[in-house]
C-alpha positions as CSV (number, residue, x, y, z in Angstrom):
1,X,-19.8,20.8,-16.8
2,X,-17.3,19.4,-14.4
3,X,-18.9,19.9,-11.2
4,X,-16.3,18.6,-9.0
5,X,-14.0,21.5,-10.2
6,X,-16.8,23.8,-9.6
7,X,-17.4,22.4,-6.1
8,X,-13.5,22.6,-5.0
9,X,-13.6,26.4,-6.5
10,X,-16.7,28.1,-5.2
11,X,-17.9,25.4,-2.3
12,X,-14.5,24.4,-1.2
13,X,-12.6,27.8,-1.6
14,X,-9.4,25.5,-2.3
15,X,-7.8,29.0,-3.7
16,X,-8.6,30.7,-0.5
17,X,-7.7,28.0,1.5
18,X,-4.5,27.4,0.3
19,X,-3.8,31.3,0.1
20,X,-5.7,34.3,1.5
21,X,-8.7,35.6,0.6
22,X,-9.4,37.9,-2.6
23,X,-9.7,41.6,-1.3
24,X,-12.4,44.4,-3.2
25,X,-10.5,46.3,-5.5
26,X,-7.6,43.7,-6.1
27,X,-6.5,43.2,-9.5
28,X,-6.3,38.9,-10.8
29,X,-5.2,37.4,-13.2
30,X,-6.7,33.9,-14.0
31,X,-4.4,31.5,-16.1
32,X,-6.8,28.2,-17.0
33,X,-10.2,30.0,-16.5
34,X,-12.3,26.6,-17.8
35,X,-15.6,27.1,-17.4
36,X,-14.9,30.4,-15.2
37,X,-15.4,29.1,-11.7
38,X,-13.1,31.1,-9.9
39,X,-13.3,34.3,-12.1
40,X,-16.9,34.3,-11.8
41,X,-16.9,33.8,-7.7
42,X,-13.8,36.2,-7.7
43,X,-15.7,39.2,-9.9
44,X,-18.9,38.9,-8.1
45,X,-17.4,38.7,-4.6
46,X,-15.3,41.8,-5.4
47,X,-17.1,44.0,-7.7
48,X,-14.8,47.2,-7.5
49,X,-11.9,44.5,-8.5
50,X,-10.9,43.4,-12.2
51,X,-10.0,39.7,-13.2
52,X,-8.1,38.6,-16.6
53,X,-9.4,35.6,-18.0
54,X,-7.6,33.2,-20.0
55,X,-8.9,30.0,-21.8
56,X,-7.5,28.6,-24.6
57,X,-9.9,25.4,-25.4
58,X,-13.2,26.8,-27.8
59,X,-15.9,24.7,-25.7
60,X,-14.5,25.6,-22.3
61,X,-14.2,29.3,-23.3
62,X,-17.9,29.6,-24.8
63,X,-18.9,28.4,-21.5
64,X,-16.9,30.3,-19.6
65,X,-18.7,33.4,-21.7
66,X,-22.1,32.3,-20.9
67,X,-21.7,31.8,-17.2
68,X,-20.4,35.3,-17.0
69,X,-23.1,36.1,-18.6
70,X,-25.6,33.9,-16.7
71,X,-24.2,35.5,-13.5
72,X,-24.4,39.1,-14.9
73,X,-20.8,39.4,-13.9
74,X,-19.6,42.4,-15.9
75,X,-15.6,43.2,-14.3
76,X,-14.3,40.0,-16.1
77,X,-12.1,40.4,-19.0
78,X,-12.2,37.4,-21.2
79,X,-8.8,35.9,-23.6
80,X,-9.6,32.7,-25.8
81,X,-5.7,32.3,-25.6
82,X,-3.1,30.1,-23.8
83,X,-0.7,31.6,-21.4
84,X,3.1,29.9,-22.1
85,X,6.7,31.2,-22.4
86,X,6.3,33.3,-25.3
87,X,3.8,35.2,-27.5
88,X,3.0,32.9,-30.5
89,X,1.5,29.8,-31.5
90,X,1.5,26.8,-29.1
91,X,0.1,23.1,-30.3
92,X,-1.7,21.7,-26.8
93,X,-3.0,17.8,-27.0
94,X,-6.1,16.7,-25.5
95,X,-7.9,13.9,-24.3
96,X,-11.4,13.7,-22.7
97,X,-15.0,15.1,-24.1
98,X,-15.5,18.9,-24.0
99,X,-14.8,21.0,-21.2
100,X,-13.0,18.3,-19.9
101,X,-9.7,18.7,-22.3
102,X,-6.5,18.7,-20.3
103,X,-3.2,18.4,-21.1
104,X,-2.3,16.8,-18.1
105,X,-4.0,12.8,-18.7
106,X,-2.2,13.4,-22.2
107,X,1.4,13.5,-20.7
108,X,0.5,11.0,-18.0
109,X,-0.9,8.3,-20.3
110,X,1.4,9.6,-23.5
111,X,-1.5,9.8,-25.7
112,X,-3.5,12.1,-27.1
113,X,-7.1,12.3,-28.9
114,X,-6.4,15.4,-30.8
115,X,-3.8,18.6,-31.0
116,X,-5.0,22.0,-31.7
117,X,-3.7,24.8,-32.3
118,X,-4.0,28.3,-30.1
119,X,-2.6,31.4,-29.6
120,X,-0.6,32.3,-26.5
121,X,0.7,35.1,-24.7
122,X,3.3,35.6,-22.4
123,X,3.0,36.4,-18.8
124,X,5.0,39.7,-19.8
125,X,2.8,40.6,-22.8
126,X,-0.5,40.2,-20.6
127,X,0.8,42.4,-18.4
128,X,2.0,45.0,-21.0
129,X,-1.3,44.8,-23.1
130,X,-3.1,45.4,-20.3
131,X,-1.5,48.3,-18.8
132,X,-1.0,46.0,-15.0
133,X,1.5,48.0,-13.1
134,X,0.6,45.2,-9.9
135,X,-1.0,42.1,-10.3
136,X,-2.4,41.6,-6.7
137,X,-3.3,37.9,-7.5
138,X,-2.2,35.2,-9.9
139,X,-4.2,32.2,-10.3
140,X,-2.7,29.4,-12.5
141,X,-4.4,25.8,-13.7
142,X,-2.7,25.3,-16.7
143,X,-1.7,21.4,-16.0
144,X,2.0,22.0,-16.0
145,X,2.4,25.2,-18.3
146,X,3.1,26.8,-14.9
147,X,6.7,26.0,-14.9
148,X,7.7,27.6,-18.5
149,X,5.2,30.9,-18.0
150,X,7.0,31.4,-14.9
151,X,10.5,30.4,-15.7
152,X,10.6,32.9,-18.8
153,X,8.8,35.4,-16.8
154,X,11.0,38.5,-16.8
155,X,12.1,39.9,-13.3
156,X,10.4,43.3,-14.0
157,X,6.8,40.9,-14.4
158,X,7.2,38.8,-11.2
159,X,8.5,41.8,-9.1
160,X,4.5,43.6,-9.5
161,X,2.9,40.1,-8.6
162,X,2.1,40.1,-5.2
163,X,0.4,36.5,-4.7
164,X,0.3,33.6,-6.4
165,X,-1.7,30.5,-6.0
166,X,-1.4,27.8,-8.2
167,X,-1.7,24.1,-8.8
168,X,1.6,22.3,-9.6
169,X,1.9,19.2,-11.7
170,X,5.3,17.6,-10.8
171,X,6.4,14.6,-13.3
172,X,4.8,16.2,-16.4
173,X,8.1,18.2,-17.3
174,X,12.0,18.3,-16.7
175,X,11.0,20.2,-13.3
176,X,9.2,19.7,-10.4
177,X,7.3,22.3,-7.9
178,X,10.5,22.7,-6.0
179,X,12.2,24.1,-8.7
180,X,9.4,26.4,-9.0
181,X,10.0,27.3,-4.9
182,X,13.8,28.2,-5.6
183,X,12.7,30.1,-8.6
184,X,10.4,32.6,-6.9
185,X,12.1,32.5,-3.5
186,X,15.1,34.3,-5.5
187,X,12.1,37.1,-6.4
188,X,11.8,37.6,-2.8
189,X,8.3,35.7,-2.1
190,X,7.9,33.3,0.8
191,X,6.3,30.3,-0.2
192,X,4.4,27.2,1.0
193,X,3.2,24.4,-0.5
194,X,0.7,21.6,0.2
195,X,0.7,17.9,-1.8
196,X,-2.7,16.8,-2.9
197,X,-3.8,13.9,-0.3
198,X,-4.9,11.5,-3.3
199,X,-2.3,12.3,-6.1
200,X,1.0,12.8,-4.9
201,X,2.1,14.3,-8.2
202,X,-0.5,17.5,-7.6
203,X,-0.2,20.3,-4.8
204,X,-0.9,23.4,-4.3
205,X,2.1,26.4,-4.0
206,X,1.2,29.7,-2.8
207,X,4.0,32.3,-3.2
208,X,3.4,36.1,-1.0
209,X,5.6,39.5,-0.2
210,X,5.5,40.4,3.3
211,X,4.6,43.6,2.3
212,X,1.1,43.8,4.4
213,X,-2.7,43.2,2.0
C-alpha cells in the first residue's frame, strides 16, 4: 500500500486544501480511485452523499474493494474501468510493483514494464449511465489523462460540474495545465492553481462557479 498517498489524502487533506471542503449530500465523482483513499474518507465523512469510483488497474481496484469493505463504507459506487476521451478500449503502460502502477514514470522515463488492456468510459457516458444531472465534485489522479477526458468533455457535461480538483501532469502530453485553465475558464469556472514544491511538472488546479455551496 502506498502510504504516502494515503497520508497526503486523509492526513494531509491535499484535496481540501487545495479546494474546499466536501459537503453531506454532495454528489463526487473520483477519476483514479487507487486504493480508495479519498473515496473512502469522502463516503464516510458524508454519509447522505454518493461517490463514483473509478480504477482501472486489477490489484489497485481489489484493494480499493476491500478497504471499502474494511471501513464498512456502503455509498461508494465502484468501476474497474479507466476514464479517457471516449467509451472503448484504452491500452495504459505500467511500471512499478502492484498498486504502485502509473502511467506517469512510464512517459517520463519512456519505458514501460507491461501494457494492459482496460475498458474506459467517457466523462459524458459516466454521467449518462449514471443518471448525474450535477456532479458537485470531480476528483481526477489519472497521471495526465486529465487533459483528453476533459478536452472531449461535451459542454452539456462540464456545465453540471460545479468543482473540480485535480492533479496536473504538465510535460506528459502536447498540453500543459494552462491549457487546461483556458479550457474551463471558457465554461465559466474561475480557477487557481498551485505547482508542487518538489516537482515542478505536478500541481494542483482547482476549477469553481461562483454560484454559492
Amino acid at each position: 500500500m502506498d502510504v504516502w498517498v494515503v497520508k497526503e489524502t486523509c492526513l494531509d487533506r491535499d484535496y481540501e486544501l487545495n479546494s474546499i471542503a466536501i459537503k453531506d449530500g454532495w454528489q463526487v465523482v473520483d477519476i483514479g480511485a487507487g486504493i480508495g483513499d479519498f473515496s473512502i474518507l469522502t463516503g464516510h465523512d458524508n454519509p447522505r452523499g454518493r461517490v463514483y469510483a473509478f480504477e482501472p488497474f486489477p490489484e489497485s481496484y481489489a484493494l480499493l474493494q476491500e478497504n471499502l469493505s474494511l471501513n464498512a463504507v456502503g455509498n461508494v459506487a465502484t468501476y474497474d474501468k479507466a476514464v479517457g476521451a471516449s467509451t472503448g478500449v484504452m491500452l495504459l503502460k505500467t511500471t512499478g510493483e502492484s498498486v504502485q502502477h502509473t502511467t506517469t514514470q512510464s512517459i517520463v522515463s519512456g519505458q514501460a514494464a507491461s501494457v494492459i488492456e482496460v475498458q474506459a468510459l467517457s466523462l459524458d457516458d459516466i454521467f449518462r449511465i449514471n443518471g448525474i444531472l450535477q456532479c458537485d465534485y470531480l476528483k481526477m489522479d489519472c497521471e495526465g489523462g486529465e487533459y483528453e477526458i476533459l478536452f472531449h468533455a461535451s459542454p452539456n457535461t462540464l456545465n453540471i460540474i460545479r468543482h473540480i480538483c485535480l492533479e496536473y501532469h504538465d510535460g506528459f502530453t502536447d498540453y500543459d495545465h494552462s491549457d487546461l485553465v483556458g479550457h474551463l475558464q471558457k465554461f465559466g469556472f474561475k480557477v487557481t492553481t498551485r505547482r508542487n514544491p518538489v516537482h515542478e511538472y505536478l500541481g494542483f488546479l482547482y476549477a469553481y462557479r461562483e454560484t454559492g455551496e
